[in-house]
Structure formats: C-alpha cells, structure tokens
C-alpha positions in Angstrom: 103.2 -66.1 -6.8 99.2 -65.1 -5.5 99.2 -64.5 -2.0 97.9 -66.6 0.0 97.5 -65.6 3.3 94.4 -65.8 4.9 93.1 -62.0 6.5 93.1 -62.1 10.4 89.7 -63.0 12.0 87.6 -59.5 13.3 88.7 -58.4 16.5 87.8 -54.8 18.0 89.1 -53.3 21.0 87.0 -50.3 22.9 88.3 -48.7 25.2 86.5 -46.0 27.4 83.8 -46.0 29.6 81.3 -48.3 31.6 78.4 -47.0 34.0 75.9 -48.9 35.9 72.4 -47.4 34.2 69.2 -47.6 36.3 66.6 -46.8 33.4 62.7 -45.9 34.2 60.5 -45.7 31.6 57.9 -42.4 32.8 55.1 -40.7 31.0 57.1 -37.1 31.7 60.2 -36.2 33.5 59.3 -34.5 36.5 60.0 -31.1 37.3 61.2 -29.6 40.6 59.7 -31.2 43.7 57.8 -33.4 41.7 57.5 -37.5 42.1 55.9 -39.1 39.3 55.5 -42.7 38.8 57.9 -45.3 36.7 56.3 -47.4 34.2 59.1 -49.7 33.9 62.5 -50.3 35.5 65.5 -51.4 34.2 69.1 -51.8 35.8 72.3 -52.8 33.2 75.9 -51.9 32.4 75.9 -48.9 30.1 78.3 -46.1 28.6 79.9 -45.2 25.3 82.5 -47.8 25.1 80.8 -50.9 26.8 77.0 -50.6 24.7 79.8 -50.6 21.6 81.4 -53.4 22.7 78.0 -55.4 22.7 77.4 -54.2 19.8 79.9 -55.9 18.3 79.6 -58.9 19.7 75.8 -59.0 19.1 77.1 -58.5 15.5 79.1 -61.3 15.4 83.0 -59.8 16.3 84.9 -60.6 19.0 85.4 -57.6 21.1 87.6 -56.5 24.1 86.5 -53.8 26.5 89.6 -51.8 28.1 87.6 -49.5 30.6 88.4 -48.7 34.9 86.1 -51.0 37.0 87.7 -51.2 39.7 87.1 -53.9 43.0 83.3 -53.2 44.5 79.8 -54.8 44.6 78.7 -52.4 41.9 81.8 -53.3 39.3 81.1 -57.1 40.4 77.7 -56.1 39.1 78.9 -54.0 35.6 81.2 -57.1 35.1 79.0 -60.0 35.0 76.8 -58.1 32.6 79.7 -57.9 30.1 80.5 -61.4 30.7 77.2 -62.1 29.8 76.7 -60.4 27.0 80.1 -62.3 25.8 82.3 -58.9 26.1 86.3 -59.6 27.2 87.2 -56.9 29.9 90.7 -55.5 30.6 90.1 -53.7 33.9 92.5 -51.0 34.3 91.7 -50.8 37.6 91.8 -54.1 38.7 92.9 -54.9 42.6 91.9 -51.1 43.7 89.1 -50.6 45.7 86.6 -48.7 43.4 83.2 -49.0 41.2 82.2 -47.5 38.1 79.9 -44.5 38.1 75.9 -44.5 38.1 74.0 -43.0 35.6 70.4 -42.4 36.1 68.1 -42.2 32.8 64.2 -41.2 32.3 63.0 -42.8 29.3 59.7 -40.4 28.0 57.5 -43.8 27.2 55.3 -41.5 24.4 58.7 -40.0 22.4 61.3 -42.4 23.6 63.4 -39.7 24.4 66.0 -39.5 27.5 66.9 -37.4 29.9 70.2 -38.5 31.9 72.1 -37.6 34.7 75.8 -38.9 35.5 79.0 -38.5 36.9 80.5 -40.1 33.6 84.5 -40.3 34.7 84.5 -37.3 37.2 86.1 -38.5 40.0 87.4 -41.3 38.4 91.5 -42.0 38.6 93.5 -39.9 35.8 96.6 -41.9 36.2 95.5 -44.9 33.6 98.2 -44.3 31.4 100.7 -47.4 32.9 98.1 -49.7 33.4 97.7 -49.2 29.8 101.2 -49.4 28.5 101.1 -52.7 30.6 97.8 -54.1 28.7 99.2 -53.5 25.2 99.0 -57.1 24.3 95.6 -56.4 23.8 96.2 -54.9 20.3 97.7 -58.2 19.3 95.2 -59.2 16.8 92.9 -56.5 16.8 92.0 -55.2 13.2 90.0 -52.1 14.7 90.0 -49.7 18.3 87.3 -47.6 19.1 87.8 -45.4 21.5 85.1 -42.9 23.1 87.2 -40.1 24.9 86.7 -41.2 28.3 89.8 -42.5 30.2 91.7 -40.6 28.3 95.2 -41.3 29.2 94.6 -44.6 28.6 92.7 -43.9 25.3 96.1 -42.3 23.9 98.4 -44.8 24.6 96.3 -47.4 22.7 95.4 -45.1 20.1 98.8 -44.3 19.4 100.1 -48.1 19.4 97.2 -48.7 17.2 98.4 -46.3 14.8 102.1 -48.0 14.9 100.9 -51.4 14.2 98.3 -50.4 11.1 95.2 -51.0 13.0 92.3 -48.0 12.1 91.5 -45.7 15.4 87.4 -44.9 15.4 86.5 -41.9 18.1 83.0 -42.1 19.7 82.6 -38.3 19.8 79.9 -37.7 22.1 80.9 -34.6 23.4 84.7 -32.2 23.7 86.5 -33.3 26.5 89.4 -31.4 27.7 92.5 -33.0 26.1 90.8 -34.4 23.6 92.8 -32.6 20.9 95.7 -35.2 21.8 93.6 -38.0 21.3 92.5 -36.7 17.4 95.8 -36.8 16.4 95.8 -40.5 16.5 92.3 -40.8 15.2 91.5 -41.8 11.6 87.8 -42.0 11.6 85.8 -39.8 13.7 82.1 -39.9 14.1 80.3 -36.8 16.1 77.3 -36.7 18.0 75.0 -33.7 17.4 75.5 -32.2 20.5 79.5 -31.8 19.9 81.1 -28.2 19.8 85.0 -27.4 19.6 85.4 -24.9 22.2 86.2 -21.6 21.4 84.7 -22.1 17.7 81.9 -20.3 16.0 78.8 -22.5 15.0 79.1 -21.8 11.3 77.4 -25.5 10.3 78.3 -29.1 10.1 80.8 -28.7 7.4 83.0 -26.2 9.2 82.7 -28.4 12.5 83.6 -31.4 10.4 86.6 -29.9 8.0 87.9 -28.2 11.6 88.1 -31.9 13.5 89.8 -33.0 10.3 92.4 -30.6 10.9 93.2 -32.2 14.2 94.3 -35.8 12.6 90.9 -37.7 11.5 90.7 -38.5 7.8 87.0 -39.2 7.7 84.6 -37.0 10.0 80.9 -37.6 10.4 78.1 -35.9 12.2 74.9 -37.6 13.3 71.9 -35.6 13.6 69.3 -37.9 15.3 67.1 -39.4 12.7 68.1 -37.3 10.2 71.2 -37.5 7.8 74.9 -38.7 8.8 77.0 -35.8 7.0 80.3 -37.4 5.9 83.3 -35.7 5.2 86.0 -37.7 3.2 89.3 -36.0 2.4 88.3 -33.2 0.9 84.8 -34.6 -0.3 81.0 -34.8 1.5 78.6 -37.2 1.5 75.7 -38.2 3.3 74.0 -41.5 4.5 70.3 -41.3 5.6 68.6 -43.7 7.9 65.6 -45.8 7.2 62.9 -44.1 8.1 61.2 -44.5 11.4 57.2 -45.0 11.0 54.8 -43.1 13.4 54.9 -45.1 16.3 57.9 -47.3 16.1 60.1 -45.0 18.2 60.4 -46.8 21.6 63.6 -45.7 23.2 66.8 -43.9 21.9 68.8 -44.6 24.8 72.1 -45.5 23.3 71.6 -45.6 19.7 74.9 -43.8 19.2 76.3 -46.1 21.1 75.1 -48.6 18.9 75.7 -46.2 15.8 79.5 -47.0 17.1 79.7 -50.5 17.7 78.4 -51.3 14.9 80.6 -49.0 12.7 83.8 -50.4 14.5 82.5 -54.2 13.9 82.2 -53.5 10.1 85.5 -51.6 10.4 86.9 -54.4 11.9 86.0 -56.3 9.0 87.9 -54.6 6.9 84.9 -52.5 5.4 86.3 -49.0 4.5 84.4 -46.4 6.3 81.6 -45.0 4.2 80.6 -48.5 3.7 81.1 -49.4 7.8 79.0 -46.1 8.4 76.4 -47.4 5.8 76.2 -50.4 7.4 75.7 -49.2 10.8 73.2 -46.7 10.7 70.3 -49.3 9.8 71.5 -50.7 13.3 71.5 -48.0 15.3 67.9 -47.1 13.3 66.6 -50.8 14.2 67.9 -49.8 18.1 65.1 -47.4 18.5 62.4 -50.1 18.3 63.5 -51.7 21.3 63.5 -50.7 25.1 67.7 -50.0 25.8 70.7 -49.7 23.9 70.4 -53.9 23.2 67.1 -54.7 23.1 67.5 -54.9 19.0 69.8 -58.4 19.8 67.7 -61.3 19.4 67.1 -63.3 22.3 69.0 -66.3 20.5 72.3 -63.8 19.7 72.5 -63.3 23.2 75.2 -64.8 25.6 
C-alpha cells in the first residue's frame, strides 16, 4: 500500500539571541576622540538568532524564536518588532525584570562594511536551562532548530530533544563560545563564520578547521568566507558553493548577511531540502542582503508583516 501521508508543514525553531541594534550609516568610523557625523539612523531588533528567524518568515516558514527578553521598555521594544515582522517568541525570561542587550553598529556608507560593539549575552542569566525543559512543546511540529550558541544552556536542552525526536540541529557559528563543545555534539549541520577559531588549535586552513568541528558531532561543516566561496565538508567529501557575484557598486550594507546566510539555510532545511541544496539555496539570499540597508531590507515591502 503507497503511503499516503502528507509531510508536516515547515516549521523552524531558533533559539539564541536578540539585541536592540542602533545602526548609523557614517562615511568613516571615528577614531579616538573623534565625533563624526551619521548619515542615516536606524533602531531594530537584531542578533544571530532573531535576523534568522525573520528570515524565515520573510521566506515563507513559520518560525518560533526561543531567546531571554526579559520584562522592560527596551524588550517591550525588541518584542513588537518580532511581532511585526510575524516571528512567534518563547521568552525564557518572561515575568523577570530584565532587557535584552544593545548593540551599537557603524555602517561605512562607501564599503558597507560594519564595525560593532555589544554586550552580546554577557551579563545575561546562565540559569535557562528549566525554563527550557518547560518550553519543549515548542519542538512539537518543528521540522528544523537552528541554534546560534548564545543562551547556551537553553540551546542544549532543545538541541538534544531535537535530536530525540528526528528533527535536524543547524549551529549559527559565529564565533567559539566557551561550552560550546557540548552543544556540537547535538549538532548535525554546522555552518562557520570566517572569523571562527577552536581554541587551542593551529590555523592550518579551512579544511582542518572544518574536519576538526566534525569531530565534535556535526555531519556537514561549512565555512563562509565573505563574498567568496562557502567550503563544504560532507562526510568525508568537500565541496564548494560560490555566491553570485556582487557588481562594483551594489554593496550597500553587510550587516547581518550571516544572519540571513542562516535563516535562510534553516527555512530550506525546514523544508526538507538536504543541506548542500539548503546551503545552495541560501547563499543567493544572504548575497541579495547586501544590496539593502540592514539584515531585512532584501524583504519586499509587500512580504512584510
């Protein structure tokens, strides 16, 4: 007898974590005692795990953020952009006193490059583990979790229940994070920024760093390098996907095109794309990203919630 059985719709759960960004566009970032200027100001919720999750819904999958917001006019602030941008929220923090961090970016208007200072989760509660046991339910449905090494207590015990119930585990790896080795081990794809370094380990090129993550639990390990090449490492075979090419000019702004990169790799892997083709499919995205002021400027006005 065929089966019948219909696939469940796209869900993805990110979990990790949301900033308040306060973006101004300048013609150089000033040096020390300097003032300069701003071209352009721009104030939205940001971080890893939130700019994925509208992503995701910009591309058409429903998508549920599990991040620490906390009670405070500046989370009341992060959360109404989420809501408006058609992002579900699990707040582990919710009924505690407490905001997300600030970041402060410096967009260079002539290169679109960005300079960026924040407290990421410094500071932030470490004791998320419970309050994720007790948001589970979340997974129910989910056919992808992308996690970005933030919160990471939290980012374990999902990660781990993904891995129980079948549903594929993608890490945001923008950078090592202490513990992180205990999140890997529940990881099946991983994709690297080109900033990240194992600690301890010599640089001896991509495919070292990417064979030596593997070793930690992740089937599939990429590396992005900017505008250049994805390298791909797939069980014990490489491959590489190169963007579309950026003409003279077009670069506005690369302020979370990873994060896009991300999103939209989860949202195909959510799909049910496997995922070389998910990574295919995303870096055109995160290419198209830096034409546009902000991680979403790329979403249509007529996408947008």
């Amino acid at each position: 007898m065929a089966d019948d059985r219909t696939p469940p719709p796209p869900s993805l759960v990110c979990c990790g974590l949301t900033t308040l960004d306060v973006v101004q566009v300048v013609d150089a970032v000033p040096g020390p005692d300097q003032k300069v200027v701003a071209r352009d100001l721009h104030v939205a919720f940001g971080g890893p795990a939130a700019n994925a999750a509208a992503t995701a819904v910009a591309l058409g999958v429903r998508t549920t953020l599990v991040t620490a917001l906390g009670d405070g006019p500046v989370a009341d602030l992060v959360r109404a952009g989420l809501r408006d941008a058609g992002v579900e929220v699990v707040d582990l923090l919710a009924g505690r006193p407490a905001d997300p961090p600030v970041s402060t970016v410096l967009v260079t208007a002539s290169t679109g490059q960005r300079a960026v200072a924040s407290t990421n989760a410094t500071g932030r509660p470490d004791d998320l583990g419970p309050a994720a046991r007790a948001a589970l339910d979340v997974l129910s449905g989910a056919t992808a979790l992308l996690v970005d090494g933030h919160h990471l207590a939290a980012a374990v015990v999902l990660a781990a229940e993904a891995g129980r119930q079948g549903v594929p585990v993608l890490l945001d790896g923008g950078s090592w994070k202490p513990g992180l080795a205990s999140l890997l081990a529940h990881v099946d794809v991983a994709v690297l920024s080109g900033d990240f370094r194992l600690p301890g380990a010599a640089d001896d090129g991509p495919d070292r760093l990417l064979e030596a993550v593997a070793a930690l639990g992740p089937s599939v390990v990429a590396r992005s390098a900017g505008g250049g090449a994805v390298r791909v490492r797939l069980g014990a075979r490489y491959d590489e996907v190169v963007p579309p090419p950026l003409a003279p000019g077009e670069l506005v702004d690369t302020l979370g095109a990873g994060d896009v990169l991300h999103g939209a790799m989860g949202a195909a892997l959510a799909r049910g794309r496997d995922p070389l083709t998910a990574l295919r499919e995303a870096v055109p995205v995160a290419t198209e990203s830096c034409r546009h002021a902000g991680a979403l400027g790329w979403v249509p006005s007529s996408a947008r919630h």
